[in-house]
N, C-alpha and C positions, 0 to 999 in steps of 0.2 A: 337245741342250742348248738352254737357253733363255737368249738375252741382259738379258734382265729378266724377274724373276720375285716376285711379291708370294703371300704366303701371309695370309689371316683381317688385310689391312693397315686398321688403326682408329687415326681421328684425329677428336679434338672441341676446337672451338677455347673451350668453357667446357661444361659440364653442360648447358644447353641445346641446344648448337648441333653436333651430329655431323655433320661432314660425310661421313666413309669410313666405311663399314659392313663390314666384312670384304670388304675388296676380292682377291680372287684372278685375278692376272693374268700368262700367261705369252707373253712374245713371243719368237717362234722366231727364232735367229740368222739373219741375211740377210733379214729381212721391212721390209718399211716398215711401220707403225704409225699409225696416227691418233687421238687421242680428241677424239669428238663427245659435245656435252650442251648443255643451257643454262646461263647463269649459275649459277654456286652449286653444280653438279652434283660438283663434288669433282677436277676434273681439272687443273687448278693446283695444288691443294693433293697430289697424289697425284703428280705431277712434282718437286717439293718436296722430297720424303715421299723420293723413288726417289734425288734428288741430293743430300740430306745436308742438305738447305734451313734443311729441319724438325725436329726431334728426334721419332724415334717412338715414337710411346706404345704403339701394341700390333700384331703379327702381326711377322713377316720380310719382307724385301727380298732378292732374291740376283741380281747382275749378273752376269755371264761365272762363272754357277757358283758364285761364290764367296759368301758372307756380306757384305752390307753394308758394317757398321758395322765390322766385323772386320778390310775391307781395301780403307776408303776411301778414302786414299792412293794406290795403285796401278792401283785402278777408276778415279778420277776423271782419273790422266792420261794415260787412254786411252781419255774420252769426249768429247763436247761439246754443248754444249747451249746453249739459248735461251728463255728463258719471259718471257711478254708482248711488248714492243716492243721492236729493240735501240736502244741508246743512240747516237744520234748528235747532231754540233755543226753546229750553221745556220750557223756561220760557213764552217764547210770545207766545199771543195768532195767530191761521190762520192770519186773518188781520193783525195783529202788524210783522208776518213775512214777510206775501205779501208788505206790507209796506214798508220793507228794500228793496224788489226787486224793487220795482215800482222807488222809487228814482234813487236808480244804476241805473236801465237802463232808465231813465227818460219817464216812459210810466205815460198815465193819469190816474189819481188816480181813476175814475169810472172802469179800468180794475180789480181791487183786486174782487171787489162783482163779474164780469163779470167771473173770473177767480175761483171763492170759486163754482158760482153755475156751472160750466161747470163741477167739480169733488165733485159736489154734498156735498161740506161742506156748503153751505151761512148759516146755521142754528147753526153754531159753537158757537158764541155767545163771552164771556171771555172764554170757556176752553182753556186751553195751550195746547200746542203740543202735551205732552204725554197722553193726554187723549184723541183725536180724530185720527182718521186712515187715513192717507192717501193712495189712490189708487190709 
C-alpha cells in the first residue's frame, strides 16, 4: 500500500498557466520522500493539492488507501505537515515558541528540549527568535 498516492493529478491556476500535468505519484508507506525542482516546478502547489489546500480540478489523491476528499477529516488527523517557512514570533524566545506548538498539538512538554537539541539550539537560553538561526 501506498501512503500518498496521486492518479493523472491536474491543476492550472488560469488557462494559461498549468502547473500539474497528470502528475502520478505513489509513496510507499515507511519511505521518506523529498521533491526537488526549481521554482515554479509544481511542488507546493502539488502539496497543496495532497492536503486539501487546493481544491482539485482534475485526477485523484488517496492517502492511507483511502480517497481524499471522501475522508479528509479522519486523513488529516493523522498527519502533519509544513509548507514554506513555520511561523514564528521574534518576540519569544526557541522555547516560549516551541511552547505555543507543544500545546496546539498537545504533545509532552519534555519534547521542546528533545526538539531544541535535535536542531541543535538547546543552548538558546532567553535570545528571541531574531537573534538565533534556524536550520
Amino acid at each position: 500500500m501506498y501512503c500518498i498516492e496521486t492518479q493523472n493529478l491536474s491543476y492550472r491556476f488560469s488557462q494559461e498557466q498549468q502547473v500539474l500535468n497528470k502528475v502520478n505519484l505513489q509513496v510507499p508507506n515507511g519511505s521518506i520522500y523529498g521533491f526537488l525542482g526549481p521554482n515554479g516546478a509544481g511542488k507546493t502547489t502539488t502539496l497543496r493539492l495532497i492536503l486539501g489546500l487546493l481544491r482539485k480540478q482534475a485526477g485523484t489523491i488517496s492517502i492511507f488507501g483511502k480517497p481524499f476528499f471522501e475522508n479528509r477529516i479522519s486523513i488529516l488527523q493523522n498527519i502533519g505537515s509544513l509548507i514554506e517557512s513555520p511561523s514564528l514570533y521574534g518576540h519569544l524566545t526557541a522555547v516560549e515558541n516551541l511552547r505555543i506548538q507543544q500545546v496546539l498539538y498537545q504533545c509532552p512538554k519534555s519534547r521542546i528540549l528533545d526538539v531544541l537539541n535535535t536542531v541543535g539550539l538547546s543552548n538558546t537560553g532567553k535570545k528571541k527568535r531574531d537573534s538565533f538561526h534556524w536550520e
